[in-house]
C-alpha positions as CSV (number, residue, x, y, z in Angstrom):
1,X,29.9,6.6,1.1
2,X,29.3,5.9,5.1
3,X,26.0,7.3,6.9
4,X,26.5,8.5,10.9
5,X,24.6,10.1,14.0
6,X,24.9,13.9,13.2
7,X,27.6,15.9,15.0
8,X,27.8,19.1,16.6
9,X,23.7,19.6,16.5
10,X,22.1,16.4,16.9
11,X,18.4,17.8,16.2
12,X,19.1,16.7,12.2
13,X,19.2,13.7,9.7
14,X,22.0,11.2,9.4
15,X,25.3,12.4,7.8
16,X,26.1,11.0,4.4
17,X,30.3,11.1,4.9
18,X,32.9,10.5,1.9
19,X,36.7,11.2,1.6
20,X,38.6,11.8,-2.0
21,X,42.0,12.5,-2.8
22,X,42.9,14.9,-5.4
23,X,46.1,15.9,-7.2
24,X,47.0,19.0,-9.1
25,X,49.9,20.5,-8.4
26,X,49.3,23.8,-9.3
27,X,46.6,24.5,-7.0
28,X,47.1,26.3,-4.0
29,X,45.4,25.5,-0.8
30,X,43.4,28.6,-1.1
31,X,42.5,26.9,-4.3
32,X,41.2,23.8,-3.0
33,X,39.2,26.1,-0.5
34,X,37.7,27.8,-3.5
35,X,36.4,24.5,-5.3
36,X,35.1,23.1,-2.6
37,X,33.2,26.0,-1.7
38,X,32.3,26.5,-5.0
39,X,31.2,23.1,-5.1
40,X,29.0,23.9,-2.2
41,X,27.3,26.5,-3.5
42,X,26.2,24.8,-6.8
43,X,24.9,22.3,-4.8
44,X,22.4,25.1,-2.8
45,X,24.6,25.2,0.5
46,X,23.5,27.9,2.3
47,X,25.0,29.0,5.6
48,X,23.1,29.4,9.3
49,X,25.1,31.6,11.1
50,X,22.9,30.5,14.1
51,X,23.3,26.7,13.6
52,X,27.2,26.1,12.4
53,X,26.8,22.1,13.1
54,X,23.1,22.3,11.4
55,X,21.6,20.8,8.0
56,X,23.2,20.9,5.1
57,X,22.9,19.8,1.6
58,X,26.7,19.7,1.5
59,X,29.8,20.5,3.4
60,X,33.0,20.5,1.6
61,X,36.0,20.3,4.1
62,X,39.9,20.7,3.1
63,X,41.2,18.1,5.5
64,X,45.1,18.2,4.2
65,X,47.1,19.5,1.4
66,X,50.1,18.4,0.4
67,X,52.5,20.3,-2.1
68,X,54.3,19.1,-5.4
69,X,57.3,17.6,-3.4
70,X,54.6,16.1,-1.4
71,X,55.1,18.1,1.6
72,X,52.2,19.2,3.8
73,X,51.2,22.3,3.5
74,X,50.4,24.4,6.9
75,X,48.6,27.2,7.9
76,X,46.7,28.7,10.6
77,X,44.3,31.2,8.3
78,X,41.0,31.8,9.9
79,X,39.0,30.1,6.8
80,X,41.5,27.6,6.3
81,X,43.6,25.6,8.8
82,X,45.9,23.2,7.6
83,X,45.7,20.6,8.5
84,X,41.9,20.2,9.5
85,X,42.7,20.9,13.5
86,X,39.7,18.1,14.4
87,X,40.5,16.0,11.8
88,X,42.5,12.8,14.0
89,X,39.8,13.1,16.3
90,X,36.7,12.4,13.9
91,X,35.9,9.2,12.8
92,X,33.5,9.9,9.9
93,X,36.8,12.0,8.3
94,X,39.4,9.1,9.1
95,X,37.3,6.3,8.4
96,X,36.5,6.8,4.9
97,X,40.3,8.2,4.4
98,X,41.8,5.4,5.3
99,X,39.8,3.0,3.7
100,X,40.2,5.0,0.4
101,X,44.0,5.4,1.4
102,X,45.1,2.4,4.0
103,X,48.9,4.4,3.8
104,X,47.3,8.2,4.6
105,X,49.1,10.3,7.0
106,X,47.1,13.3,8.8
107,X,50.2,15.7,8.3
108,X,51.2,16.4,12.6
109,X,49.1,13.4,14.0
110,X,50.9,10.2,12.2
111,X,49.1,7.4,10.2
112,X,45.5,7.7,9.5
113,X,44.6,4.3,10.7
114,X,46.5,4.1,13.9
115,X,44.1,7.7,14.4
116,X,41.2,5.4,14.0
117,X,42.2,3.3,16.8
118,X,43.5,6.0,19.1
119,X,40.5,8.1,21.4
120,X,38.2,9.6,20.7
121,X,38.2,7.9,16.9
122,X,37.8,5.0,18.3
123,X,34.5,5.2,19.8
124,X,33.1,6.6,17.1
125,X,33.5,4.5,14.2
126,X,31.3,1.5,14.9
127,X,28.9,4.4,14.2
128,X,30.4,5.1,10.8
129,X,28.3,2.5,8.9
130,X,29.5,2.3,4.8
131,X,26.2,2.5,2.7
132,X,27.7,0.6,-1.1
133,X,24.4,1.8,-2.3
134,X,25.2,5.0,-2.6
135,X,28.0,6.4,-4.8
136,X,29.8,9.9,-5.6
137,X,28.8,10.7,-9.0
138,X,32.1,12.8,-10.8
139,X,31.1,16.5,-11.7
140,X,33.7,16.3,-14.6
């Protein structure tokens, strides 16, 4: 887990950030979009259409999604771009990725850690503080 300044709407608590890397190869991007907003809502997310970068108890994002072959997937659907189209520029979703993965690629942007050390990443991440007392508990 990694704590950092709020983004988007700084009138709000610290972020509590994590990264996890999943593999089933039967599930669809759309898939992946349904589990993690189903994940969401069992954990009370509710939606402010007048504050998108507000509060939350959780926020689930798809970053990448790679097939069986291990190829990335793409798309440019409204409720799911693949891959995330901020992702190489936020250091609360590389940091944690690449520690978790030192070898990720962000599929279109190259090695996650040469992201981290690329603008505007690397600004950021002296902000991205890891917080070892805190730990994902599995739902299954």
């Amino acid at each position: 887990m990694y704590e950092t300044p709020p983004w988007g709407d700084p009138d709000q608590p610290s972020y509590l950030n994590a990264a996890v890397v999943v593999r089933d190869d039967a599930a669809t991007a759309r898939d992946w979009l349904q589990r993690a907003q189903t994940i969401e809502t069992a954990e009370g997310r509710v939606r402010d259409p007048e504050r998108q970068f507000g509060p939350r108890t959780l926020d689930v994002d798809v970053i990448a999604v790679f097939d069986a072959e291990g190829r990335p997937v793409r798309g440019a659907d409204p409720e799911l771009t693949l891959p995330h189209p901020r992702a190489h520029l936020r250091a609360f979703v590389l940091k944690p990725w690449a520690d978790l993965d030192p070898a990720a690629e962000l599929p279109g942007h190259g090695p996650v850690a040469a992201l981290l050390r690329a603008e505007p990443a690397a600004s950021d991440v002296a902000a991205v503080r890891e917080r070892p007392d805190l730990r994902i508990q599995s739902a299954g």
